[in-house]
C-alpha positions, 0 to 999 in steps of 0.5 A: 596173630598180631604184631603192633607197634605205635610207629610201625609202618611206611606212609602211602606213596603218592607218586602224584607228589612228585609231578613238580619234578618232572624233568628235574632230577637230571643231574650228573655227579662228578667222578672224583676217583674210581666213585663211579659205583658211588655216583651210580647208588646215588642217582638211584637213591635220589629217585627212590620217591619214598626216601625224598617224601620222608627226608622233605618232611623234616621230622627225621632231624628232631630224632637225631642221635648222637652218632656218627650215622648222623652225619651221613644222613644229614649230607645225603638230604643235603646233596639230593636237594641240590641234585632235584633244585637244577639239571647241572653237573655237582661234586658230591665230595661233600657227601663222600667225606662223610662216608669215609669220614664214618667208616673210619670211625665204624673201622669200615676200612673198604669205605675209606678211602678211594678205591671202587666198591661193590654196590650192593656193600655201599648202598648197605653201609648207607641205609644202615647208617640211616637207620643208626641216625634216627633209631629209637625205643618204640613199643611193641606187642604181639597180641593173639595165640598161635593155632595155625602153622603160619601163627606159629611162624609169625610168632618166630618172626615177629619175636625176632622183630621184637628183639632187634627193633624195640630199642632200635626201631626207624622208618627205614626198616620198612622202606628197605628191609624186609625179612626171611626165613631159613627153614631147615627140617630134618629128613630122619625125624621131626627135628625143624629149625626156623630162623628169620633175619632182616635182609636188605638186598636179595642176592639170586644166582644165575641160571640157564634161563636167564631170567630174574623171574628163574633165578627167584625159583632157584634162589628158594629151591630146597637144598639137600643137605647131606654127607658133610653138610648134615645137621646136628640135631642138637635134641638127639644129638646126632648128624641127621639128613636134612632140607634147607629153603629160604622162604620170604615172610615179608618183602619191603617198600624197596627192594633191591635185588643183585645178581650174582654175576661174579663166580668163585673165582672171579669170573663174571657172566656176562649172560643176557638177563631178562627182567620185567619193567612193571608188574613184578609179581613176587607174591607167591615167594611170600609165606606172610599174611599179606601175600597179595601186596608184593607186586614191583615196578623197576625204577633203577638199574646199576650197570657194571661193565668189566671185571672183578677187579674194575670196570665202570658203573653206570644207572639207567634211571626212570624220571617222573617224567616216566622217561628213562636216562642213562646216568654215566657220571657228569654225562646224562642222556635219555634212552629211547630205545627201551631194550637197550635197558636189559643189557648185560651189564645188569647188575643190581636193580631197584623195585618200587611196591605198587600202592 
């Protein structure tokens, strides 16, 4: 089967497009009160090469809607000029007044006004925003018959696609958003339940192990669902034993991934995670049909260090320069030592698909 549309897809990165920034973008962001997890997303987003090559062309700005989101989008290509033009210290006061000037109108009330958010929430609120500024009706068909298992779970997928993009399609669904798929099969008979969703980041518990590579295996893990989490199969209309898996139909351009370091109650793990800097193959978690493309370099990392209740941002970042640096608000300083990037205040990380 077939999904196709007149606009669908991500253009090619050529990371050779940015050899002009080398040693640019080195700029450090201002504090203007508890912004510090504002100023860490924000560093990472300007070195997301795929976001700048779309913004550069222009075109985005002929699509505008009459919205709100409008605005956000239009002063983030404003501020990452002036962070790639000269290595300085700006405000990005501009940029955060948007924000809370949007979340007001979108009643968004934890956006604002000065109080530290989580990341993966802000970063979130931006994309969707993006997304909202240039949405438009795009045509799509679903050509083909569904004869085997995964063209039966495609055609699920892509009527999903369907219905949620035909009138609100944009670039950036590719480039940030990719979709997964809750499967639930009930143990006592044939009943099955099959839901695809967009996700925009990927949550992964910690484990024994300590690694990003473990924490995937437990984040697909199959889940017994039985005694008070039994599902009701609506067919017989009955309480039946079941398993749960979240399955991976697609992964985007730009996958953003946070571990979940904060319990229940509050309380962090400071455990030392380990994550590969190149090569992150995810392939075999993708049930797609193009399950051999997903293979990711990291780009960015958000550290968070203290509690639930505050502590400080920070970004380890990779120039085109193929250097790191550290990103701690105005303070930017580049990192030698490589092993001083897998520390514990991993937080969120920035995965760029190989071309």
């Amino acid at each position: 089967m077939e999904e196709t549309t007149k606009e669908f897809g991500s253009d090619q990165l050529d990371i050779t497009l940015f050899k002009d920034f080398e040693d640019k973008g080195l700029t450090g962001l201002a504090n203007l009160g508890n912004t510090c997890f504002a100023n860490s997303a924000l560093q990472c987003l300007s070195h997301t090469y795929e976001l700048n090559l779309f913004l550069n062309k222009g075109s985005y700005k002929k699509r505008l809607n009459n919205k709100p989101d409008s605005l956000i989008l239009c002063e983030w290509d404003n501020l990452r000029k002036m962070m790639w033009s000269e290595n300085c210290t700006i405000s990005p006061g501009g940029f955060i007044g948007a924000i809370q000037k949007v979340a007001r109108i979108k009643d968004r009330v934890i956006f604002t006004g000065w109080a530290q958010n989580d990341i993966t929430e802000f970063l979130q609120f931006i994309t969707e925003c993006f997304h909202t500024a240039i949405c438009r009706e795009v045509e799509m068909n679903i050509t083909g018959s569904a004869v085997s298992s995964t063209d039966k779970l495609a055609e699920t997928c892509y009527k999903m696609m369907k219905n949620m993009y035909k009138k609100e399609y944009s670039e950036f669904l590719s480039m940030f958003y990719g979709i997964h798929v809750s499967q639930i099969k009930s143990l006592e008979s044939d009943y099955e339940n099959i839901t695809p969703e967009p996700f925009f980041n990927i949550t992964l518990p910690m484990t024994k192990k300590n690694s990003l590579i473990a924490s995937f295996e437990e984040y697909i893990k199959v889940e017994k669902m039985e005694g008070d989490n039994m599902i009701l199969n609506d067919k017989a209309n009955k309480k039946e034993c079941a398993q749960k898996q979240i399955k991976f139909w697609s992964l985007p351009d730009v996958l953003v991934i946070t571990l979940k370091r904060f319990d229940n109650r509050n309380r962090k793990n400071q455990a030392l995670v380990d994550f590969p800097l190149e090569g992150l193959e995810l392939s075999k978690y993708v049930i797609g049909y193009d399950r051999s493309s997903y293979v990711y370099n990291l780009y960015g990392i958000c550290n968070h260090s203290g509690g639930s209740q505050g502590g400080h941002y920070t970004a380890f970042i990779k120039n085109p320069n193929k250097k790191w640096y550290h990103f701690n608000d105005t303070m930017v300083t580049e990192v030698k030592n490589l092993a001083k990037l897998k520390g514990p205040q991993a937080y969120c990380f920035f995965y760029r698909k190989q071309k």
